[in-house]
C-alpha positions in Angstrom: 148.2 120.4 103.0 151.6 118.8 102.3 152.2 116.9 99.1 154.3 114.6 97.3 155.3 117.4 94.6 157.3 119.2 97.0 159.3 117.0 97.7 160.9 117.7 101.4 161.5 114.9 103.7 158.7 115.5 106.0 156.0 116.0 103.2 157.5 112.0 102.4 156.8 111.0 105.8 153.1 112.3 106.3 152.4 110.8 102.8 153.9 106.8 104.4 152.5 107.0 107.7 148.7 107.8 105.9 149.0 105.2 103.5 150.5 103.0 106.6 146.7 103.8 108.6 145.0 103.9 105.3 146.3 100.1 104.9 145.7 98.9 108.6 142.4 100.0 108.5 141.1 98.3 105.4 143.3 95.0 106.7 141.0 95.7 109.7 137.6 96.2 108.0 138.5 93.2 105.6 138.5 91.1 108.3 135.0 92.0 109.5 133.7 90.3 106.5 134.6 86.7 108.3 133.7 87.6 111.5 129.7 88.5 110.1 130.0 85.4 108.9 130.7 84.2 111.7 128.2 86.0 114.2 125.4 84.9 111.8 126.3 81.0 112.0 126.3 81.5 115.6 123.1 83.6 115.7 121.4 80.6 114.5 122.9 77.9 116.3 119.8 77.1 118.5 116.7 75.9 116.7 113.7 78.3 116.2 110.5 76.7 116.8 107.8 77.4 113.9 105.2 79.7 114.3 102.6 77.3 114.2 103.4 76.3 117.6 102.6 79.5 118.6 103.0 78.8 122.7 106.6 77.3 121.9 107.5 80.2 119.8 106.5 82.9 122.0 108.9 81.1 125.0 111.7 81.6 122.5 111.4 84.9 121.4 111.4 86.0 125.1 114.7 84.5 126.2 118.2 86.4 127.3 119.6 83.6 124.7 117.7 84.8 121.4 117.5 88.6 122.2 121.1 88.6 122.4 122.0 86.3 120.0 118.9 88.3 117.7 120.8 91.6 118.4 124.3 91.1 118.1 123.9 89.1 114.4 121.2 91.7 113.5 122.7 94.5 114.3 126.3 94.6 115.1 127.0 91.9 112.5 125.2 94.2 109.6 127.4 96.8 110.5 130.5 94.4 110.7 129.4 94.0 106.8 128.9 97.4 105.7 132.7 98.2 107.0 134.0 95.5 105.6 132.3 95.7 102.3 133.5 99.6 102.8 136.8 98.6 103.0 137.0 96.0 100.4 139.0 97.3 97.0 137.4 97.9 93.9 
């Protein structure tokens, strides 16, 4: 495993580059914080009818529009938030 105590050229160069991917990919998951944000504003963008009215609720819980919009804030936008809060410093 090559080190910075060596000192040789390409023991310098391994060390840049991994800091280089180590830095792109927390610039990357930082900026899935935002875009959860975002998914979940959009997720509720259509109103949800209460669940008093029954009938009315049912209807909505069935459609393409809330299933996808259910499962892409849900799902893909919690795990937007865990990598970003994984990639967040300390």
């Amino acid at each position: 495993m090559p080190t910075l105590l060596t000192g040789t050229s390409t023991d310098l160069t391994h060390a840049t580059a991994s800091s280089g991917r180590a830095r792109r990919a927390a610039r990357a998951g930082l900026w899935a914080l935002p875009s959860y944000g975002l998914l979940l504003g959009l997720s509720t963008w259509t109103h949800q009818p209460s669940i008093d009215d029954f009938d009315a609720y049912a209807r909505y819980v069935t459609t393409d529009v809330f299933l996808i919009s259910h499962l892409g804030a849900s799902i893909f936008g919690a795990a937007l938030a865990v990598l970003g809060a994984v990639a967040s410093p300390c």
